[in-house]
BADORO-6804 format. One record per residue: residue number from 0; x, y, z of N, C-alpha, C, CB in turn. Coordinates in steps of 0.001 Angstrom, whole numbers. Each point is the difference from the previous one (the first is absolute). Glycine has a CB too. Example, Ala and Ser with C-alpha at 12.3 -4.5 7.8 and 13.67 -1.06 7.14 Angstrom:
+-----+---------+---------+---------+---------+---------+---------+---------+---------+---------+---------+---------+---------+
: num :    n.px :    n.py :    n.pz :   ca.px :   ca.py :   ca.pz :    c.px :    c.py :    c.pz :   cb.px :   cb.py :   cb.pz :
+-----+---------+---------+---------+---------+---------+---------+---------+---------+---------+---------+---------+---------+
:   0 :   13190 :   -5690 :    7800 :    -890 :    1190 :       0 :     900 :    1200 :       0 :   -1892 :   -1173 :    1246 :
:   1 :    1542 :    2223 :   -1966 :     820 :    1190 :      60 :    -770 :    1090 :     730 :    1184 :    -628 :   -2145 :
+-----+---------+---------+---------+---------+---------+---------+---------+---------+---------+---------+---------+---------+
REM end
This chain:
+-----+---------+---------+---------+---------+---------+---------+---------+---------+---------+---------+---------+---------+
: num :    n.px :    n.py :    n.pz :   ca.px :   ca.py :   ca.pz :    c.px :    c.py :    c.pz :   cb.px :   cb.py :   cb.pz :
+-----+---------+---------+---------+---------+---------+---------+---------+---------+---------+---------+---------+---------+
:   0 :  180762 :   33945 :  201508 :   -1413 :     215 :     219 :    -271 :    1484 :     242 :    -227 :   -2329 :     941 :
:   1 :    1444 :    2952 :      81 :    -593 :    1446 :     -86 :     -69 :     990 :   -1128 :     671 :    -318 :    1973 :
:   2 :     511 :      32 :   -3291 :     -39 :     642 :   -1096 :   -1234 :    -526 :    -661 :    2462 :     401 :     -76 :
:   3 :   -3122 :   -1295 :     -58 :   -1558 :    -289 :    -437 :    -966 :     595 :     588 :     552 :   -1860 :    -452 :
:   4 :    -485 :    1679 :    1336 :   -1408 :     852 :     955 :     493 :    1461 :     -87 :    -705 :   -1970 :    2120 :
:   5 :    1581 :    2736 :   -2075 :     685 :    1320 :    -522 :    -625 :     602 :   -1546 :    2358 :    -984 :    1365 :
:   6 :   -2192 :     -94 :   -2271 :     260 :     291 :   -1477 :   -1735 :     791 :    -327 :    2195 :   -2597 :    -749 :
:   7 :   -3158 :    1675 :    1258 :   -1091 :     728 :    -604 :    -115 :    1345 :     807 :   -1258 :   -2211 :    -781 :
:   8 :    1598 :    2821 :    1244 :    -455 :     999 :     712 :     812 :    1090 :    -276 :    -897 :   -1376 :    1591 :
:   9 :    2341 :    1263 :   -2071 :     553 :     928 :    -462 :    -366 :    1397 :    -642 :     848 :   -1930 :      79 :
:  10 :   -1576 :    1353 :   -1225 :    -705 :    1435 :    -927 :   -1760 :     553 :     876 :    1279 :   -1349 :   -3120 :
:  11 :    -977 :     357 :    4395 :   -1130 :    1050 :     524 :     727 :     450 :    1496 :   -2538 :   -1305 :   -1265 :
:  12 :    3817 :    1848 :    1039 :    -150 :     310 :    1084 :    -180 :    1714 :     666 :    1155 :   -2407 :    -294 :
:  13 :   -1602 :    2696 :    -983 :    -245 :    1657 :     123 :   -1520 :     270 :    -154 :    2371 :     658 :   -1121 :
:  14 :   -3170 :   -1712 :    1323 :   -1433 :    -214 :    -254 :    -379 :     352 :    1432 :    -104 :   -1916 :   -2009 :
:  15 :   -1067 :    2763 :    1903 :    -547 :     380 :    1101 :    -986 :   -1493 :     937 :      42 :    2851 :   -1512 :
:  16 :    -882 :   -3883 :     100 :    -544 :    -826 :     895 :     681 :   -1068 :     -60 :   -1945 :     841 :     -65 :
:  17 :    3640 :    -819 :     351 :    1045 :   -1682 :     255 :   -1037 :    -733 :     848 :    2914 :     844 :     302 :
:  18 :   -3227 :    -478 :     630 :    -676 :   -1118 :     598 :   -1072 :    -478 :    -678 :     659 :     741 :    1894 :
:  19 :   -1602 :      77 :   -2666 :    -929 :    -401 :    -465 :     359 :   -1585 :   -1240 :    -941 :    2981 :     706 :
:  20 :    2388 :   -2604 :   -1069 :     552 :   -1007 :    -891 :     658 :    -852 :     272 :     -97 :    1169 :   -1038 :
:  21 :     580 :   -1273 :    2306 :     341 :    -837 :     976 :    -952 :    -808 :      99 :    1250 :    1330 :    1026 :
:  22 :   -2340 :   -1384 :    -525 :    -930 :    -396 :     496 :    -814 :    -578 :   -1443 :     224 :    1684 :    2380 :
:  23 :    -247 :   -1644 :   -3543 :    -445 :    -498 :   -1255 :    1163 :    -984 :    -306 :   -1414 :    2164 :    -834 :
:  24 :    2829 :   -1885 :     657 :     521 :   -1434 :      96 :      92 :   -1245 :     911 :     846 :    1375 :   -1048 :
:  25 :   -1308 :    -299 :    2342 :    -229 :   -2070 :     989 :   -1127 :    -320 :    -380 :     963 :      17 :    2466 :
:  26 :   -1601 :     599 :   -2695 :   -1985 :    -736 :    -158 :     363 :    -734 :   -1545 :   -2283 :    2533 :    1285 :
:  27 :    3299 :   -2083 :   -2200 :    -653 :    -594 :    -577 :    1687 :   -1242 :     -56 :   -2571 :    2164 :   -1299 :
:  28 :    3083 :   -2105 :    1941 :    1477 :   -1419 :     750 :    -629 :    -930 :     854 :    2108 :    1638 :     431 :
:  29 :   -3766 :   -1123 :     -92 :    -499 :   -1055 :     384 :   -1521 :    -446 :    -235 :    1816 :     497 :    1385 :
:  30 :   -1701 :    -382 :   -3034 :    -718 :    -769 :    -937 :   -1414 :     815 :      37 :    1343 :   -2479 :     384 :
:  31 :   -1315 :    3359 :    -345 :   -1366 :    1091 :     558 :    -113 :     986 :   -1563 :     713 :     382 :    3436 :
:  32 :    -747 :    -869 :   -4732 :    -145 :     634 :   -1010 :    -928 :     755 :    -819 :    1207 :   -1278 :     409 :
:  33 :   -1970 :     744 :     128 :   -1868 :     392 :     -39 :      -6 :    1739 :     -35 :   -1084 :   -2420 :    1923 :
:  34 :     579 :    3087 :   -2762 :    -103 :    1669 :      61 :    -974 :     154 :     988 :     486 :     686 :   -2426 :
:  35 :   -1071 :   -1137 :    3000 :   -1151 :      48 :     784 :     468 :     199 :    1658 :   -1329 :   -1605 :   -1962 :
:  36 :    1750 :     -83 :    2052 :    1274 :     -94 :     968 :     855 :     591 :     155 :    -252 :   -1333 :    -174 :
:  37 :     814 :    1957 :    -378 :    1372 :    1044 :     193 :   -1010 :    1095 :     261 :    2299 :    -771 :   -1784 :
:  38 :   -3134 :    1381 :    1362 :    -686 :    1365 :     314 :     149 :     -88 :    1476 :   -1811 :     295 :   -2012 :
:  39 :     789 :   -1537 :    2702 :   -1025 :     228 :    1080 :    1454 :    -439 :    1032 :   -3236 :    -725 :   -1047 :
:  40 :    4110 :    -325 :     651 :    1310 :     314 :    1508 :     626 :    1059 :    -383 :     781 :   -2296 :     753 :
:  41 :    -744 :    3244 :   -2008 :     539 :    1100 :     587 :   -1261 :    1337 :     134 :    2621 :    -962 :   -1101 :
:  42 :   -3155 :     902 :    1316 :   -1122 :     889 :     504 :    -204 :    -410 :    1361 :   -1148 :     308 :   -2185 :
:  43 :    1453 :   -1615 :    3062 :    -268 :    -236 :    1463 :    1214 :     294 :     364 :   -1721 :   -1678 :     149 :
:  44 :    3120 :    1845 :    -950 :    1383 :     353 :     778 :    -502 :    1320 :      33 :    2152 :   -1579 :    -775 :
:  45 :   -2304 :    2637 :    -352 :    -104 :    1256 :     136 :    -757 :     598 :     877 :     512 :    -201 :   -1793 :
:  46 :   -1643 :    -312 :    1869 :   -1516 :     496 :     513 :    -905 :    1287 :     -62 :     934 :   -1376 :    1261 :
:  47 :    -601 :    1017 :   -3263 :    -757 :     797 :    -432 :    -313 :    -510 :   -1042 :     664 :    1618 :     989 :
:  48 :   -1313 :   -1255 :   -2360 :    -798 :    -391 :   -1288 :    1189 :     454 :    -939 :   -2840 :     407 :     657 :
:  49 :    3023 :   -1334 :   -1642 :     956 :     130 :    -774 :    -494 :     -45 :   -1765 :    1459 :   -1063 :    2269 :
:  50 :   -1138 :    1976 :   -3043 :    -275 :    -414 :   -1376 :     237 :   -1220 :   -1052 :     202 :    2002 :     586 :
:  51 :    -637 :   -2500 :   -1066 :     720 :    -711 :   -1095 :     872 :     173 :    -244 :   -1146 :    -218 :    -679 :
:  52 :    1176 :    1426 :     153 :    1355 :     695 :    -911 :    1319 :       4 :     555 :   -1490 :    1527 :    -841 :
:  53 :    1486 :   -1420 :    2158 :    1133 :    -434 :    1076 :     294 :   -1191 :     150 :    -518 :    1504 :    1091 :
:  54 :     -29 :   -2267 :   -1499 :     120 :   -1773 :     143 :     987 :    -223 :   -1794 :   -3324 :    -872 :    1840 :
:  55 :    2513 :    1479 :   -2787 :      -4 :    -571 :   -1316 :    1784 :     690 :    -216 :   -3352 :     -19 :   -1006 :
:  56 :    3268 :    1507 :    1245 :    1658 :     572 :      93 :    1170 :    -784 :     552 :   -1087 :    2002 :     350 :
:  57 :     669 :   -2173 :    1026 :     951 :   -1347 :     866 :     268 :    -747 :    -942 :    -991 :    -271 :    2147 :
:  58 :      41 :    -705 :   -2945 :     551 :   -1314 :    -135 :     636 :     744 :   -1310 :   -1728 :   -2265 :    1217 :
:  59 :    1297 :    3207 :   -1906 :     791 :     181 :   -1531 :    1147 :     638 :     174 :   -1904 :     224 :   -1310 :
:  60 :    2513 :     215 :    2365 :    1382 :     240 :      66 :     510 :   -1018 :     331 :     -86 :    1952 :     418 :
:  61 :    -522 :   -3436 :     674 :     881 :   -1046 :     -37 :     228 :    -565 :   -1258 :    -604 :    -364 :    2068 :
:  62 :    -686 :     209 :   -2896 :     242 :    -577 :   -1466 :    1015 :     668 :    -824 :   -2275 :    -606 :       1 :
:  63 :    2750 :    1780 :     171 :     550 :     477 :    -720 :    1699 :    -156 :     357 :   -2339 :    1338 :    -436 :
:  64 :    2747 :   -1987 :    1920 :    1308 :     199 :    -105 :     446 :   -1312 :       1 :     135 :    2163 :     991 :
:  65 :    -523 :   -2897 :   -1223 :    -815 :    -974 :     -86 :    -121 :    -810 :    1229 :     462 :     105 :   -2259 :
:  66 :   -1403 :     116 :    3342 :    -161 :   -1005 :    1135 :    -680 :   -1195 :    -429 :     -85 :    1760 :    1592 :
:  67 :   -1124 :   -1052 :   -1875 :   -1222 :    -930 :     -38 :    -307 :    -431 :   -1111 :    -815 :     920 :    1550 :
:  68 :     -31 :   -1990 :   -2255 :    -378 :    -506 :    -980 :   -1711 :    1160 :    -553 :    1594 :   -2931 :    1055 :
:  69 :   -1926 :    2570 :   -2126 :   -1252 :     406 :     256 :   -1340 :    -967 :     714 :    1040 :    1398 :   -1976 :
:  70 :    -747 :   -2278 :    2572 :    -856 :    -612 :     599 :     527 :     246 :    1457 :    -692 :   -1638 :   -1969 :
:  71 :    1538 :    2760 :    2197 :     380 :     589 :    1544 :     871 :   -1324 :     534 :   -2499 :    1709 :     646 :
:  72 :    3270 :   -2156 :    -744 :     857 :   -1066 :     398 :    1467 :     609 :    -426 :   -1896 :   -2096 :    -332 :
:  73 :    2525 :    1889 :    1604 :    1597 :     -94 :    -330 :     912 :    -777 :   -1013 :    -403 :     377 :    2047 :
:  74 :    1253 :     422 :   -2798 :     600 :    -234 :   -1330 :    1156 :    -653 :     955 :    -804 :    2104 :   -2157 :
:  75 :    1365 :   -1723 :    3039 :    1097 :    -524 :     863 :    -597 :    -611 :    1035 :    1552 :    1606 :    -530 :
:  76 :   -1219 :   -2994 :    1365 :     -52 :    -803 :     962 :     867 :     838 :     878 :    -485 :   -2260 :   -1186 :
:  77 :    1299 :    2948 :    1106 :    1003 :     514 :     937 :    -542 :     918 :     730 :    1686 :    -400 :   -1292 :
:  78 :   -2158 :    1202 :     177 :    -799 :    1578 :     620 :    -998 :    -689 :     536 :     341 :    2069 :   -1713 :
:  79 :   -1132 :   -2936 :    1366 :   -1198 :    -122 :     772 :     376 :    -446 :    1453 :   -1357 :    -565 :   -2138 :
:  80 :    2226 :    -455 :    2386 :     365 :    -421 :    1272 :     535 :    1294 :    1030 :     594 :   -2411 :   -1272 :
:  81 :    -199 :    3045 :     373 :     348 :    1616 :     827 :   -1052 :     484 :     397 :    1679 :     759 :   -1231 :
:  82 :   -2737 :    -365 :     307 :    -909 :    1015 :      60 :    -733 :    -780 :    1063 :     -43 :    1242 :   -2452 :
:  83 :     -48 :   -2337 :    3130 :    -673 :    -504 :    1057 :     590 :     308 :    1106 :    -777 :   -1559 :   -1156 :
:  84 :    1717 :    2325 :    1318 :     808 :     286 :    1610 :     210 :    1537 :    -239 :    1617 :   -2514 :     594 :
:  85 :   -2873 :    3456 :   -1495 :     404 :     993 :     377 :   -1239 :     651 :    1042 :    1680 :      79 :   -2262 :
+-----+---------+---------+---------+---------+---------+---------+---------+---------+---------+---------+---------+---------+
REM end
């Protein structure tokens, strides 16, 4: 379990907002897929106003290594059960 919850985070770990991507894989490990929804809990973690464009980047680097589906859902059951205990 810890090499799963490990694996997505790897290629961000020289990223200035990890947490910010941290915090986009539990919201969405616990079924919170909505672009809308993901904005506004992470704009009340931050507590500040956040762009689109920061939302739409997030999810297209998960799509791209491949986390997520394009309907924002986990391609792995494994990672997702991880990404809920980070």
């Amino acid at each position: 379990m810890k090499l799963a919850r490990e694996e997505p985070l790897l290629s961000l770990e020289y990223r200035v907002s990890k947490e910010r991507y941290r915090n986009v894989l539990k919201f969405l490990a616990q079924g919170i897929g909505d672009l809308r929804r993901l904005k506004v809990k992470l704009e009340d973690i931050e507590g500040r106003s956040l762009s689109n464009r920061v939302l739409h980047d997030i999810l297209h680097i998960f799509g791209r290594h491949p986390l997520i589906d394009e309907d924002n859902k986990f391609l792995d059951p494994l990672i997702e059960e991880a990404a809920k205990t980070l």
